[in-house]
C-alpha positions, 0 to 999 in steps of 0.5 A: 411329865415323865417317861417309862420304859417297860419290859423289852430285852436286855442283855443276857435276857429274852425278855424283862420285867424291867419298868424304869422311869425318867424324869427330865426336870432332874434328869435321873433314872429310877427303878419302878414296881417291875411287870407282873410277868416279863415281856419283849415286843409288848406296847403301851398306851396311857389312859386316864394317868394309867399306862396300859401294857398289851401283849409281848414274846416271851423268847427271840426271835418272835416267840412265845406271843403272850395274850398278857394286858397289865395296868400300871399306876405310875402315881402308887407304883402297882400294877394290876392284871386285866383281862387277857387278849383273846388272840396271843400276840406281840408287836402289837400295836395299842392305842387309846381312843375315846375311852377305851383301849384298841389292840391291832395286829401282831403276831401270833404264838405260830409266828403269823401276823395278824389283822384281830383287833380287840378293844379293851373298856376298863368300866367292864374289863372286858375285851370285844372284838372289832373291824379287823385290820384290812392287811394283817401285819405287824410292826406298825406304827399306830396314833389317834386322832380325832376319833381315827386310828391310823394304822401306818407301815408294819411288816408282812413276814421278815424284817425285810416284808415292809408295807407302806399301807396306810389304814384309818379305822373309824370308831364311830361306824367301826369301818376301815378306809386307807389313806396316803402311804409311806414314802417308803415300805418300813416297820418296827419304827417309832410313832407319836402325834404330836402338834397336829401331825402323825410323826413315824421315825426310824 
């Protein structure tokens, strides 16, 4: 019932270790337990009321990709470090499905995009790597639903290089098929599931 906004880039810093929540039934702000480390570009998903933060830069622009994994527990306020990405990446994107949390595509400490995607068990604290994204990129918007990750958008290279590709993994047979596109080639957005529906924004 609360939202966290975790790490990024704030004024007069390249990268934070902010974590700050909000609760909309009082409509406050409060200052939480910062991030072990800091972080700009990292993403996050939520499994079993603990929020999983994955990868991130250390400096603009897209510098210093980060093989960082952090969980937070919003319920004691502390966080605890995991094993890390076996490929250092930020703008990365992360997402949980049936247990278990999946990290795809980024970009690397060279600045390249990347197609590794890594699946994180928390049982084992271990990582193990997975089918590839079939177009490497970064930037995307990601959602599971009913046991696929659709893989939307991203970029290539610069902020300009959008993709409108469309790619579903299946967990089940560990394989990738593409799907409808974008209407427009577009990155760096927002995305959520919601009501039967992948939304993508901005």
């Amino acid at each position: 019932g609360r939202l966290f906004l975790i790490g990024g880039l704030a004024r007069g810093a390249e990268s934070h270790a902010l974590n700050q929540e909000y609760d909309p039934a009082t409509d406050m702000w409060r200052e939480r337990a910062p991030m072990p480390g800091p972080l700009s570009h990292p993403n996050a998903t939520v499994l079993d009321g603990k929020i999983y933060v994955i990868g991130g830069f250390l400096a603009q622009v897209h510098v210093g990709a980060q093989n960082a994994a952090f969980e937070y527990d919003p319920a004691a306020d502390t966080w605890r470090q995991l094993s890390p990405l076996s490929v250092p990446r930020g703008s990365v994107g992360v997402v949980a499905l049936d247990g278990k949390i999946h990290a795809i595509g980024g970009r690397t400490a060279d600045r390249v995009t990347s197609a590794a995607h890594e699946v994180y068990d928390p049982a084992t604290n271990q990582w193990t790597d997975a089918a590839p994204l079939p177009t490497a990129r970064d930037h995307i918007a990601i959602a599971a639903v009913d046991g696929r990750i659709h893989v939307i958008g991203g970029r290539l290279n610069t902020p300009v290089d959008n993709v409108a590709t469309h790619d579903v993994y299946d967990a089940a047979t560990n394989t990738w098929s593409s799907a409808a596109p974008l209407p427009t080639a577009r990155s760096g957005g927002a995305s959520a599931y919601y009501k039967g529906l992948i939304v993508v924004a901005g």
